[in-house]
C-alpha positions in Angstrom: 0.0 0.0 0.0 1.0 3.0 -0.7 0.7 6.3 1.3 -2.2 8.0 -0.4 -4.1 4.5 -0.4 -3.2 4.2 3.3 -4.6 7.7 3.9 -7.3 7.1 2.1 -8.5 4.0 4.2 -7.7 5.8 7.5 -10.4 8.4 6.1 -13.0 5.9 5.3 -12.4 4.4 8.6 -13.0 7.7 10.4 -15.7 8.7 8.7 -17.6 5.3 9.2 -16.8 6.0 13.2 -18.3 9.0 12.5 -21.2 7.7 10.9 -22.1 4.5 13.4 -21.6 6.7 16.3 -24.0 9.3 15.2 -26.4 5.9 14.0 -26.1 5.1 17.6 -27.3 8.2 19.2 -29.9 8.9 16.6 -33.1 7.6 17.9 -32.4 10.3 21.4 -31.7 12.6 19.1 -34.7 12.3 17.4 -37.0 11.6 20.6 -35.5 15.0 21.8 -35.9 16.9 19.2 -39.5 15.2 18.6 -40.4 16.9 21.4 -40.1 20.5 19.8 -41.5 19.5 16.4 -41.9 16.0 14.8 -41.1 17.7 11.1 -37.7 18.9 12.5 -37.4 15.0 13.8 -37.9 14.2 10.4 -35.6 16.6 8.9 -33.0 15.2 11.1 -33.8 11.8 9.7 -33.4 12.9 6.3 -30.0 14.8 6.7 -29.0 11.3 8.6 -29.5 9.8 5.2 -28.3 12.1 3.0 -25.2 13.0 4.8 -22.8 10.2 3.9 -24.1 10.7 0.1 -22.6 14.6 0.2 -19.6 13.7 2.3 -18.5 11.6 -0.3 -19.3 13.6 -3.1 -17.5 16.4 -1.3 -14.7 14.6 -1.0 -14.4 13.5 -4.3 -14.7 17.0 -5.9 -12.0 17.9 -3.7 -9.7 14.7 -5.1 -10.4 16.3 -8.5 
């Protein structure tokens, strides 16, 4: 492997971290902010799903 690919992996590994933690804490998210409004519940639900869609694309552009 070489260092870019290495770097690369690391990445991916932190932002799947990233991604499981925040899967683990999203249902008290959402319960909490449920609370205020359920459409802001659901709004965090969508950016939840969407998120790892523009991080990649972000990074990718930024490869270019």
């Amino acid at each position: 492997m070489n260092p870019d690919d290495k770097r690369s992996a690391a990445m991916a590994a932190v932002l799947f971290a990233a991604f499981a933690a925040l899967a683990y804490f999203l249902p008290t998210i959402m319960l909490a902010v449920g609370d205020v409004s359920i459409v802001a519940a659901v709004g965090v639900a969508a950016a939840f799903l969407v998120l790892p869609f523009v991080v990649f694309w972000l990074r990718g552009r930024a490869k270019r």
